[in-house]
C-alpha positions in Angstrom: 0.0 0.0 0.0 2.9 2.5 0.9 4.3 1.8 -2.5 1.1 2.6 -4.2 1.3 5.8 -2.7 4.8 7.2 -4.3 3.3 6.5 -7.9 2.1 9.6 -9.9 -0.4 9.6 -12.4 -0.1 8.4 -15.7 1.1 11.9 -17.6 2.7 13.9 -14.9 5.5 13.2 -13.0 8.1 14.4 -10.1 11.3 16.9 -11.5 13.8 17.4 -8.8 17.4 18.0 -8.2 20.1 18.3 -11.2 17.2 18.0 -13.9 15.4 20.7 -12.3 18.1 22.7 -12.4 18.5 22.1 -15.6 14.9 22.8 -16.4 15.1 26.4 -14.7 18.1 27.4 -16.9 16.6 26.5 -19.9 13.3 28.4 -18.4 15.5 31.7 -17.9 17.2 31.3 -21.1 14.0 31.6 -22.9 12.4 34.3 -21.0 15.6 36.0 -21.8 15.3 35.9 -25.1 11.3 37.4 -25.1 12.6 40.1 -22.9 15.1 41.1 -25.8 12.1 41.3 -27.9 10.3 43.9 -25.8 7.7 41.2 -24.8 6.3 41.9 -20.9 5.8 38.5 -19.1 2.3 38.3 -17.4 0.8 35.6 -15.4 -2.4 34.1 -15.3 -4.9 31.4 -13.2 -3.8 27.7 -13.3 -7.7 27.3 -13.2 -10.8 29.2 -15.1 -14.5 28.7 -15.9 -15.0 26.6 -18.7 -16.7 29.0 -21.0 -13.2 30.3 -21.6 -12.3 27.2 -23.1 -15.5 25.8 -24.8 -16.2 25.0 -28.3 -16.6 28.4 -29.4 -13.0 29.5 -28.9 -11.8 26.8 -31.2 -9.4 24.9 -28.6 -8.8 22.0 -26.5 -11.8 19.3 -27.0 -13.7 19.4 -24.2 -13.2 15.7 -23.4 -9.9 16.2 -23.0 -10.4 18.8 -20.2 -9.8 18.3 -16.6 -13.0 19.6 -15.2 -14.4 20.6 -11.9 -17.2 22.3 -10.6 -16.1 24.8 -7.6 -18.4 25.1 -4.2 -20.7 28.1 -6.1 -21.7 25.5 -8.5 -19.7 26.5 -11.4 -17.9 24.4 -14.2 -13.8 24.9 -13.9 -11.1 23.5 -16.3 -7.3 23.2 -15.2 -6.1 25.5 -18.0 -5.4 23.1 -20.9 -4.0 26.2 -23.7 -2.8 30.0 -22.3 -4.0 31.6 -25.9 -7.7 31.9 -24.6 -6.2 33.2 -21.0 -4.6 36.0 -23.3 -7.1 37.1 -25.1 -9.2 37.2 -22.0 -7.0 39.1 -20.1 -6.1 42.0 -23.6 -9.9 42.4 -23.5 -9.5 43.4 -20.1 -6.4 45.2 -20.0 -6.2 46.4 -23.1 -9.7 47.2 -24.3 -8.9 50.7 -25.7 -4.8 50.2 -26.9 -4.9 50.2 -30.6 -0.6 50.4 -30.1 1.2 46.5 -30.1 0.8 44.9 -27.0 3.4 42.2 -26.6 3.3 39.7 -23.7 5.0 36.5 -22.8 4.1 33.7 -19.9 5.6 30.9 -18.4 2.7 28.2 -17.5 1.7 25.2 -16.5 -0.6 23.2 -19.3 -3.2 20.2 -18.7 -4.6 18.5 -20.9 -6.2 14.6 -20.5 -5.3 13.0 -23.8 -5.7 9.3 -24.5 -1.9 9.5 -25.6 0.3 6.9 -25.9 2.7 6.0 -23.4 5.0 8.4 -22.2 3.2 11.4 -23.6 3.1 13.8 -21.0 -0.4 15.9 -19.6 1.0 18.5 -17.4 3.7 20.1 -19.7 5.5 23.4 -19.4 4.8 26.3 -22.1 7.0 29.7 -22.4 5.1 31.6 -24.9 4.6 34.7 -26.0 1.7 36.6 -27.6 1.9 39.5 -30.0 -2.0 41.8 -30.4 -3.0 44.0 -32.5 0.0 43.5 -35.2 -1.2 41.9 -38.4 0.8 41.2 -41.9 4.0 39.1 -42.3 6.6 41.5 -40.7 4.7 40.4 -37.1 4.1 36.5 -38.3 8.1 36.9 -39.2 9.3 38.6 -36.0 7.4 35.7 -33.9 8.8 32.9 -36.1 12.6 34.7 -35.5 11.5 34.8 -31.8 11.2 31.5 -31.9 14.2 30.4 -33.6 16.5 32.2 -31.1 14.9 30.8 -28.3 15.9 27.4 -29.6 19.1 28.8 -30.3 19.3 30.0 -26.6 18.8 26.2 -25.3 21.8 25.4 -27.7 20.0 23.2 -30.3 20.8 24.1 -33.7 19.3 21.2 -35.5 15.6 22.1 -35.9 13.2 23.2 -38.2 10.0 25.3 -37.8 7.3 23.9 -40.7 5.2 26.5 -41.8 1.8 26.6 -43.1 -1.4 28.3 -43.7 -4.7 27.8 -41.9 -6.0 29.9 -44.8 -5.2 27.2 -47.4 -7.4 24.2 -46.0 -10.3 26.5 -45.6 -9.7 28.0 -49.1 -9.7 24.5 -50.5 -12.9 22.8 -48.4 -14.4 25.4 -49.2 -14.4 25.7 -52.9 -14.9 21.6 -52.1 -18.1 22.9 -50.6 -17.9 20.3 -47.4 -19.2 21.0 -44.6 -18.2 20.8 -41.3 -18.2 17.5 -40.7 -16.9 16.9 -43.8 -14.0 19.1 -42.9 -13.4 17.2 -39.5 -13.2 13.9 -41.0 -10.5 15.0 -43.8 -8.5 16.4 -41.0 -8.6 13.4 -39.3 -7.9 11.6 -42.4 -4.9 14.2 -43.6 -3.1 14.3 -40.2 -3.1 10.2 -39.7 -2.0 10.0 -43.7 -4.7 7.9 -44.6 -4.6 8.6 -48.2 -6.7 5.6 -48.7 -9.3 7.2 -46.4 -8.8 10.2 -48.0 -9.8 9.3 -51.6 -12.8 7.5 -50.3 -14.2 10.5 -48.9 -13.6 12.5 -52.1 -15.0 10.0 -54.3 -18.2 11.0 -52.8 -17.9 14.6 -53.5 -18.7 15.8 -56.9 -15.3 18.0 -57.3 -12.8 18.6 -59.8 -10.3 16.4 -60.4 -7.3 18.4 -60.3 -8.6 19.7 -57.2 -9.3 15.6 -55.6 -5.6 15.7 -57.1 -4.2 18.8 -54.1 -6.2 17.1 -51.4 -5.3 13.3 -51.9 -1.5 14.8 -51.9 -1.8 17.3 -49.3 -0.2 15.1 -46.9 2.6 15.1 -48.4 2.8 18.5 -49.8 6.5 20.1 -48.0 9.4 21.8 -49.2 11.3 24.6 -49.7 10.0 28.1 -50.2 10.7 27.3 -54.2 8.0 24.3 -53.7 5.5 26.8 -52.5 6.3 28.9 -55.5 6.4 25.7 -57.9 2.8 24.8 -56.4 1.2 28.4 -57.2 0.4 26.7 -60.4 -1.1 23.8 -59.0 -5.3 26.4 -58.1 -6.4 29.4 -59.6 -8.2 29.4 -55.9 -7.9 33.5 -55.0 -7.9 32.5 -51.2 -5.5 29.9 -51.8 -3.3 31.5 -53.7 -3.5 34.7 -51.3 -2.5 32.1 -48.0 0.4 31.1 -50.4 1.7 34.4 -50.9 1.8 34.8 -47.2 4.5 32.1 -46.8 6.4 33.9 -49.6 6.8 37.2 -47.8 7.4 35.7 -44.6 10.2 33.6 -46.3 11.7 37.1 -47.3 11.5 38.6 -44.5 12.9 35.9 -42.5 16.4 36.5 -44.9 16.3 40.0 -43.1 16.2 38.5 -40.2 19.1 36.0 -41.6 17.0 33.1 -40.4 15.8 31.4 -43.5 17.7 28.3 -43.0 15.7 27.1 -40.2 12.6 27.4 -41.9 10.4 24.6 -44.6 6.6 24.8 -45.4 3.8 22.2 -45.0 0.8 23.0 -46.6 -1.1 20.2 -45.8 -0.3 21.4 -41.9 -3.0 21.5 -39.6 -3.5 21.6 -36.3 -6.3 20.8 -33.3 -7.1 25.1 -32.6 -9.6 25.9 -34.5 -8.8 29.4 -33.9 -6.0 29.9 -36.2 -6.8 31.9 -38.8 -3.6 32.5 -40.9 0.2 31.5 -41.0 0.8 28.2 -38.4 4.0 26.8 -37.8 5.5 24.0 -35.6 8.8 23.1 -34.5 10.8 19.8 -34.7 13.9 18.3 -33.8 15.6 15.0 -34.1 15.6 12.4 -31.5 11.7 13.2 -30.3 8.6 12.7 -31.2 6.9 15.5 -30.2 6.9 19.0 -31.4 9.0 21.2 -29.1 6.8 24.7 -30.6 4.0 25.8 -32.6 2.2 28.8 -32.7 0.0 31.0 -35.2 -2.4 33.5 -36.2 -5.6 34.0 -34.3 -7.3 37.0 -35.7 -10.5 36.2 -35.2 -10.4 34.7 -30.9 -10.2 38.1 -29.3 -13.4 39.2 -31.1 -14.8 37.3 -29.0 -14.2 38.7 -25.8 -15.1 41.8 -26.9 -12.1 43.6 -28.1 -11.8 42.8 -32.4 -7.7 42.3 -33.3 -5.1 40.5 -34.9 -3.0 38.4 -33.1 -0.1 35.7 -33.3 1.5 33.7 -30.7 4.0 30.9 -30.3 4.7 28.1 -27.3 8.0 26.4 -26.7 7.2 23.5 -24.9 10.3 23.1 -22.5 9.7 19.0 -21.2 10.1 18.4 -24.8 13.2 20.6 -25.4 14.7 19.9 -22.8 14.0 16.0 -23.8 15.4 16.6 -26.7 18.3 18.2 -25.7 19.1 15.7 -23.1 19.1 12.8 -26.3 21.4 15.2 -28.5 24.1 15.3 -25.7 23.0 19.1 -25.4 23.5 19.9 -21.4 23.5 23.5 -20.2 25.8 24.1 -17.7 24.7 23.9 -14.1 26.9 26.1 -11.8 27.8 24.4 -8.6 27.9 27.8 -6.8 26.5 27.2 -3.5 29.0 25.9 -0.3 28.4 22.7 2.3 29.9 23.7 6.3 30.7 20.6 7.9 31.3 21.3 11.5 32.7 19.2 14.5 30.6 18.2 17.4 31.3 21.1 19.9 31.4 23.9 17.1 27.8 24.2 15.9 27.5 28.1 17.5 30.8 28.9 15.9 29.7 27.5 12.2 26.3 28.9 12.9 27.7 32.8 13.2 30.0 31.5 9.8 27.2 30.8 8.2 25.6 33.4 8.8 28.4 36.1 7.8 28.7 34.4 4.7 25.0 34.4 3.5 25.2 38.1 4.6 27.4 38.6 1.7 24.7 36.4 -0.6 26.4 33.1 -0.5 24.4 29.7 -0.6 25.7 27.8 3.0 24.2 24.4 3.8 25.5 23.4 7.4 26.0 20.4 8.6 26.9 18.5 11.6 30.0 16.1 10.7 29.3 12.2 11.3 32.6 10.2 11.5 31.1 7.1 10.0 30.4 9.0 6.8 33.3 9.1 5.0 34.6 12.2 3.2 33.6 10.5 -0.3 30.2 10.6 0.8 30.7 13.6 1.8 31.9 14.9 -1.1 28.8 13.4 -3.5 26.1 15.2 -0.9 27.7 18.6 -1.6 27.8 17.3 -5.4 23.8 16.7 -4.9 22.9 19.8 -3.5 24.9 22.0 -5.8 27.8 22.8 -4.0 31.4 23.5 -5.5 33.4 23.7 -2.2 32.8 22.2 1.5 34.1 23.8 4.3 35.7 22.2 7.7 35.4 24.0 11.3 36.8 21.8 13.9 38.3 25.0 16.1 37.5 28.5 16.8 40.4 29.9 15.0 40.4 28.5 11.7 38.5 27.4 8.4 39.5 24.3 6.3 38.4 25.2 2.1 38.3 22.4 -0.3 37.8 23.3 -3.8 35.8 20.0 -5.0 36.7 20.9 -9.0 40.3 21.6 -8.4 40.6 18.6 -5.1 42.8 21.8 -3.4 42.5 22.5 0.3 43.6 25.6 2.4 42.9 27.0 5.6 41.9 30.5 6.2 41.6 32.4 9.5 38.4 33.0 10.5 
């Protein structure tokens, strides 16, 4: 029974020690790198009523919610996506700013997926969220902002696929399917059912060359010259315009001198509903998740009253980090605090020590020294807790120093 009690849930999990460490220097890396940007970090509930989520906003299925109702009798979700919690809080905050409003959030994330084993439900987000900016040179700047977060973390190998919400819609809608027409070629589209995918259209009464763009749409990526090359492919306006879009954000990425870690995906699509232009995603090798998406959302803030363009991204840190880990990619930790091993008879004296030295901001663990530990184990406490040095008092007049990176000891008079 006691053992049944250290388990977690399926989906979450404990982070502690080194890897938390680690976790909180990638965390501050990233913020860094939004902070560079202008973008003001803001913080909002782990919790909210449901409405903020439902269908309407285009997000998270409700099924895949973690629901409660609170003692007044209403219906609460553990936030399972921040872009609603932003728009909510612009409409609030911002109402009347017609001026950029760029903001940035470090959150926790729920969200109760079937998944298959190992996938997380309580991941980490750093995102940031840019309103009432639209065109490419603000879809650019938040696909750069991304990049040199990545950069920040140390990987280099990556790629951010981008797409356009704007095409699919363009295309099911000159189709003329409806929406649960729409839903099931999704479905069919993201699992690359091609055999599903014909079926469906041979029940449609469309045009062949455009049965031809859908049944391929899975496997419609490239370079910027294959969305040039595919122009000629529709004489769709809508289409075409969506297409376009990726062209001048390709350009203005080469300002930026970020082109290199771009590709396009046209048959891209993604579970928010509320996208409403350019989408994008971000991959690495040696994981199976992506480790960032974002996209335009013109249309969500509308409907908390305040009408505006806006584009976000997320970087999902477990899955950098988890990536980063399996590429060998380790940022530093700095073993920068200091364990005080006194002797039995000395605990005022390392007490005031102590207590001097966190005056002038240094991190002091003390401890009482146990002769049956030996100074090896010792050693890999301090190593555990962070420490780059241990010192000895065993007298009133002196300090023993041992550097545990160099293995050099001196005394110092205290």
């Amino acid at each position: 029974m006691k053992e049944e009690l250290l388990r977690t849930p399926a989906g979450v999990r404990d982070i502690c020690g080194e890897e938390f460490i680690r976790k909180e220097c990638a965390e501050r890396a990233v913020k860094r790198v939004m902070k560079q940007y202008g973008y003001l970090q803001i913080k909002t509930p782990t919790f909210e009523y449901f409405d903020i989520f439902n269908s309407e906003r285009g997000t998270v299925s409700s099924r895949d919610m973690y629901k409660f109702t609170d003692r007044d009798g209403e219906t609460c979700v553990l936030r399972p996506d921040v872009t609603p919690q932003i728009a909510r809080c612009v409409a609030k905050y911002h109402r009347n700013d017609v001026l950029p409003v760029r903001l940035f959030y470090r959150a926790d994330t729920f969200v109760n997926n079937d998944g298959y084993q190992g996938k997380l439900k309580e991941i980490t987000q750093i995102g940031a969220e840019l309103v009432n900016a639209s065109g490419v040179t603000a879809d650019a700047e938040m696909i750069a902002l991304m990049i040199d977060c990545f950069l920040s973390l140390g990987l280099t190998e990556f790629q951010i696929e981008v797409g356009n919400a704007e095409f699919f819609k363009a295309l099911t809608s000159e189709a003329g399917f409806s929406e649960s027409e729409t839903e099931e070629l999704k479905d069919l589209i993201e699992a690359k059912n091609l055999f599903g995918v014909e079926e469906l259209l041979s029940k449609k009464n469309i045009d062949n060359a455009l049965k031809e763009i859908f049944t391929k749409l899975p496997l419609q990526f490239g370079s910027i010259d294959f969305v040039r090359e595919f122009k000629k492919s529709t004489e769709n306006v809508r289409a075409l315009s969506a297409l376009n879009e990726l062209e001048e954000i390709y350009e203005k990425l080469k300002v930026y001198g970020k082109e290199a870690y771009v590709s396009f995906d046209l048959g891209m699509l993604t579970k928010y509903e509320y996208y409403t232009g350019v989408v994008f995603k971000a991959y690495t090798h040696k994981t199976g998740e992506p480790i960032g998406a974002g996209g335009r959302y013109d249309s969500l803030l509308a409907q908390f009253g305040k009408p505006a363009s806006a584009i976000g991204i997320a970087i999902y840190v477990d899955y950098a980090i988890a990536a980063m880990n399996r590429q060998g990619i380790q940022q530093k930790v700095v073993h920068d605090a200091t364990l005080l091993l006194y002797e039995d008879g000395f605990e005022d004296k390392a007490i005031e020590v102590a207590d001097s030295l966190r005056a002038d901001k240094l991190k002091i663990t003390v401890l009482k020294h146990d002769p049956s530990i030996s100074d090896e184990e010792y050693e890999a406490y301090a190593h555990s807790i962070l420490a780059g040095g241990i010192l000895y008092i065993d007298n009133t007049k002196s300090i023993r120093i041992k550097d545990l990176e160099s293995g050099e000891t001196h005394e110092k008079s205290l």
